[in-house]
C-alpha positions as CSV (number, residue, x, y, z in Angstrom):
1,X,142.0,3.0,161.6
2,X,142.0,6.4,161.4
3,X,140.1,8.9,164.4
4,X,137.0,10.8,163.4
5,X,139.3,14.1,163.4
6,X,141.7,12.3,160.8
7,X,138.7,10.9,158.4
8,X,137.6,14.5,158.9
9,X,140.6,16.2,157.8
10,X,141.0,13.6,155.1
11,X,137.9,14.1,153.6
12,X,137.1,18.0,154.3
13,X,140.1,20.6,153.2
14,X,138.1,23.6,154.5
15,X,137.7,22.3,158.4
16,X,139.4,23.6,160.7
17,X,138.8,20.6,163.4
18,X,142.9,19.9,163.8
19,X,142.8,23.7,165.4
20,X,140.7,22.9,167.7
21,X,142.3,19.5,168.6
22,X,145.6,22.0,169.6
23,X,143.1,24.0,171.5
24,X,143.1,26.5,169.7
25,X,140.0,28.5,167.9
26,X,139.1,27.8,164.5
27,X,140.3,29.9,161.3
28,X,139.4,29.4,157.6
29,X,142.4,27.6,156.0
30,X,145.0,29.5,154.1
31,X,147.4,28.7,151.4
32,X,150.5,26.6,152.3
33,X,153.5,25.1,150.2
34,X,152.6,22.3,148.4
35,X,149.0,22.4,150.1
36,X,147.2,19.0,151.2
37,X,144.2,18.7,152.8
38,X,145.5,17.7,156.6
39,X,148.0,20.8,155.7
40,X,145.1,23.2,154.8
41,X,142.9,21.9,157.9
42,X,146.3,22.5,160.2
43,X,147.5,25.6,159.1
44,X,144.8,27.3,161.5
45,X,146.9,26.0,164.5
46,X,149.5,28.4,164.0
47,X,147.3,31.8,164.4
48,X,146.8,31.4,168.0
49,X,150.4,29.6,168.3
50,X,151.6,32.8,167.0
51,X,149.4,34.6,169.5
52,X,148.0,33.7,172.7
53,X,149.1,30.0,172.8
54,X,151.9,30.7,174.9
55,X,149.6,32.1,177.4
56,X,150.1,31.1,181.2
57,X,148.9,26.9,181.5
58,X,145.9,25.9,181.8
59,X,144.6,29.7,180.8
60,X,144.5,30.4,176.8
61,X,144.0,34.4,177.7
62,X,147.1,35.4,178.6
63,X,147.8,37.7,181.7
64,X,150.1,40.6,181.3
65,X,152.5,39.9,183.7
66,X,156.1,38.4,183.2
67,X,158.4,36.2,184.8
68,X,160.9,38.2,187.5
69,X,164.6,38.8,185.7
70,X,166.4,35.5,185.9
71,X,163.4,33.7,186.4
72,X,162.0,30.9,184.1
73,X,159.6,27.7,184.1
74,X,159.1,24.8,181.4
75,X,155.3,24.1,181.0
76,X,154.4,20.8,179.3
77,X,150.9,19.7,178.2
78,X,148.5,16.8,176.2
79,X,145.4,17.9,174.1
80,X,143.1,15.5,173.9
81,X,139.8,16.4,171.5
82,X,137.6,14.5,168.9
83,X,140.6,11.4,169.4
84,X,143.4,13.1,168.5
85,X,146.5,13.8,171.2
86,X,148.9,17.0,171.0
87,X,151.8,17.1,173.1
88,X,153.4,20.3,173.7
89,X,156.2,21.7,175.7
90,X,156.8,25.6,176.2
91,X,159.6,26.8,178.0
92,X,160.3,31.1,179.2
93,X,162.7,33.1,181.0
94,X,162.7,36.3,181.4
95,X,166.5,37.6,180.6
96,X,165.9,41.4,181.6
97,X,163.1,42.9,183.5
98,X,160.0,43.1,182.0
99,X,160.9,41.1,178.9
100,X,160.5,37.6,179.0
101,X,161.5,34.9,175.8
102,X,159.2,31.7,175.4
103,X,159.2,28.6,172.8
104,X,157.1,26.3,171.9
105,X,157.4,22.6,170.0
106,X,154.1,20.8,169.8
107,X,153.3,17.5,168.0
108,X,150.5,15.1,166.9
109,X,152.1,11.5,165.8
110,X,149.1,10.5,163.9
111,X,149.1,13.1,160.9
112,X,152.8,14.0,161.8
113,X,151.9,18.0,163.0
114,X,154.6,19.4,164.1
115,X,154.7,22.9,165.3
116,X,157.0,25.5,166.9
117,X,157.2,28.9,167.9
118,X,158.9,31.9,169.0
119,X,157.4,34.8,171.2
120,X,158.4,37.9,173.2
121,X,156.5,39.2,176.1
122,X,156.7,42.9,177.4
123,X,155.2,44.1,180.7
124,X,154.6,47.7,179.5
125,X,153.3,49.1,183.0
126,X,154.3,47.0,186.1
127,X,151.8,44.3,187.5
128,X,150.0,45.8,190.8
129,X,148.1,43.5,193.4
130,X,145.0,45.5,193.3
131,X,145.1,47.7,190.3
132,X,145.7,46.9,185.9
133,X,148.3,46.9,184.2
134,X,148.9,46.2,180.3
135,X,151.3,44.4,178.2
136,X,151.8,42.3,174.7
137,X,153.3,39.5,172.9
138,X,155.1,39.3,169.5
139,X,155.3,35.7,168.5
140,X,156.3,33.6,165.4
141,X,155.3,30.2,164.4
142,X,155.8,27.4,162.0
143,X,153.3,24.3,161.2
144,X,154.8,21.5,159.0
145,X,152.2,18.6,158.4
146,X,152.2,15.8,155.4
147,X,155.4,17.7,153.0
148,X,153.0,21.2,153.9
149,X,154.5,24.3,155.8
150,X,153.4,27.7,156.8
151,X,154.3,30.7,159.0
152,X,152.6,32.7,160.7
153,X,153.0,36.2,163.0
154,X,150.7,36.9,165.9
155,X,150.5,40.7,168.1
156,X,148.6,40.8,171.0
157,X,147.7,42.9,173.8
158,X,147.4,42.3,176.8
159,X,145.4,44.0,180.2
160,X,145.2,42.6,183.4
161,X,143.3,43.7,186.5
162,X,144.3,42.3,190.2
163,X,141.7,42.8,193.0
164,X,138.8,42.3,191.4
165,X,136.0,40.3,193.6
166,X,139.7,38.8,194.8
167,X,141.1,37.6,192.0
168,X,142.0,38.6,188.8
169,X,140.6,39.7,185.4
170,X,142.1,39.5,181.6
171,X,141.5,41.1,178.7
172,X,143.8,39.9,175.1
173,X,143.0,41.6,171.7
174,X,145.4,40.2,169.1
175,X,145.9,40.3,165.1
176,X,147.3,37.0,163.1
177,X,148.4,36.1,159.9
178,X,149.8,33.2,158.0
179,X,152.0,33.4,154.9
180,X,149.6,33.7,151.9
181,X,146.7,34.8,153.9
182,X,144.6,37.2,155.2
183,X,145.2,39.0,159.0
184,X,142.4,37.9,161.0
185,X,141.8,39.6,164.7
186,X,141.1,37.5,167.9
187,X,140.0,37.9,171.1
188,X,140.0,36.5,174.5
189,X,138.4,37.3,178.3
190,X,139.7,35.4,181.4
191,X,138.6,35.0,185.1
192,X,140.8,33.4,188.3
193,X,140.9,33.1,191.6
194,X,142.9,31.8,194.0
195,X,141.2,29.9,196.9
196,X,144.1,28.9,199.4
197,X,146.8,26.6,197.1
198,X,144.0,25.8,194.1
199,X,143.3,28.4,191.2
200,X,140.4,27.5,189.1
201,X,139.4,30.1,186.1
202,X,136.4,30.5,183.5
203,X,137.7,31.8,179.7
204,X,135.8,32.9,176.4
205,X,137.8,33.3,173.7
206,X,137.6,33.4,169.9
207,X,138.7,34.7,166.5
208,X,137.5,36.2,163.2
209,X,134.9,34.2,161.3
210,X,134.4,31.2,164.3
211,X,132.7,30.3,167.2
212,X,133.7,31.3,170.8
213,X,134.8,28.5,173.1
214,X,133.9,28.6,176.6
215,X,136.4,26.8,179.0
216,X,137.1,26.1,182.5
217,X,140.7,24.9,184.2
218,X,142.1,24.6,187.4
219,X,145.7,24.6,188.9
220,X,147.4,23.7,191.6
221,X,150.8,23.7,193.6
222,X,152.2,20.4,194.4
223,X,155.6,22.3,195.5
224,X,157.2,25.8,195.9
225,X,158.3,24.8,192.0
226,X,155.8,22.5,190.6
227,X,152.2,22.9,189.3
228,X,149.3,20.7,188.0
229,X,147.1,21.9,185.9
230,X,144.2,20.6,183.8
231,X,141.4,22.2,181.2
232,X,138.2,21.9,179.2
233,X,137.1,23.8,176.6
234,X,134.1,23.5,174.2
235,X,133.7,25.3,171.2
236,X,132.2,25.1,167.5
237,X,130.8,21.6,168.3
238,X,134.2,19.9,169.5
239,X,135.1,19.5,173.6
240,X,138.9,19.6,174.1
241,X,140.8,18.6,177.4
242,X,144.1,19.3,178.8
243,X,146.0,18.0,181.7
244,X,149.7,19.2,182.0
245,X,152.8,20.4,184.8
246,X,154.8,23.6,185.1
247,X,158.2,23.6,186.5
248,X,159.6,27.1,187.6
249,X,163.1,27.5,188.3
């Protein structure tokens, strides 16, 4: 049988609940090759993959920081909203300093989403313990779902702020757009703090024509090299989870 997002998507083309199931805010859906309604409820998923998807797990406002030169990690995730699983994997490394390169492949086995992406990050002004610093993203995406497929481009920038209450403040203001629609803006504020090994943070986040979601997360160190992580987020009626690792290398 079908979850309640599927028989949603199935029987609604102008929802945008499959977004939300990647964790990601809603959109109004935009024209795709040969369109159908799982494709046209999807294609939302790519605005923020093109954007601020990539941002640091379990946080969906990205910090402006980068990974030191010759540096990487592989950060790999489930979704989990309205009965409906996404599994995504997103590994960077930062080839030069200040720039670092990430991807992204994501998929949900019951409507056959598949997703990928492309980004590069720039610290404009270098990070500093107690003091901001900005940055942003260029990323690219792709969303392929029942014969459908779209792309979609994503710039963001990014401000972070280090010393605040004793932790750390961020601020992302972005601009998306899919092939055959309109560029929509989106927004995001994020608060962390680190409390010995354990960071837990509080987010708000949204885009152009939705709902804000509100989410919490927490992560952990387990090693010098490997995190835990976990996050939930409710927004627009819908309550999404994540639980996922990061390996640094």
């Amino acid at each position: 049988m079908p979850s309640p997002l599927a028989q949603r998507l199935s029987t609604s083309p102008s929802t945008s609940a499959a977004a939300d199931a990647a964790d990601t805010p809603m959109k109004q859906p935009i024209a795709l090759t040969h369109p159908t309604p799982y494709a046209l409820a999807c294609a939302s998923a790519l605005l923020l993959l093109a954007g601020s998807a990539f941002a640091g797990r379990p946080l969906n406002v990205d910090d402006a920081s980068v990974n030191d030169k010759g540096k990487g990690h592989v950060e790999a995730w489930v979704t989990r909203g309205d009965g409906v699983s996404i599994y995504s994997v997103a590994p960077a490394y930062a080839p030069i300093e200040g720039l670092e390169i990430g991807g992204l492949i994501a998929r949900e086995n019951e409507t056959k989403l598949n997703i990928t992406g492309l980004q590069a990050k720039w610290r404009i002004t270098p990070s500093q313990d107690k003091g901001c610093n900005v940055g942003a993203i260029l990323g690219f995406s792709r969303v392929s779902v029942a014969g459908a497929s779209a792309n979609g481009q994503g710039l963001t920038g990014l401000f972070t702020c280090n010393g605040i209450g004793g932790g750390s403040a961020h601020l992302n203001v972005g601009m998306d757009r899919v092939s055959g629609g309109d560029t929509t803006s989106r927004w995001g504020l994020a608060y962390e703090r680190s409390f010995g090994g354990i960071t837990p943070h509080i987010e708000w986040y949204g885009s152009e024509g939705s709902k804000p979601t509100v989410g919490i997360g927490v992560r952990g160190m387990v090693t010098d090299s490997l995190q835990l992580d976990g996050s939930v987020g409710r927004g627009d009626g819908l309550t999404v989870y994540t639980l996922g690792a990061k390996l640094t290398f």
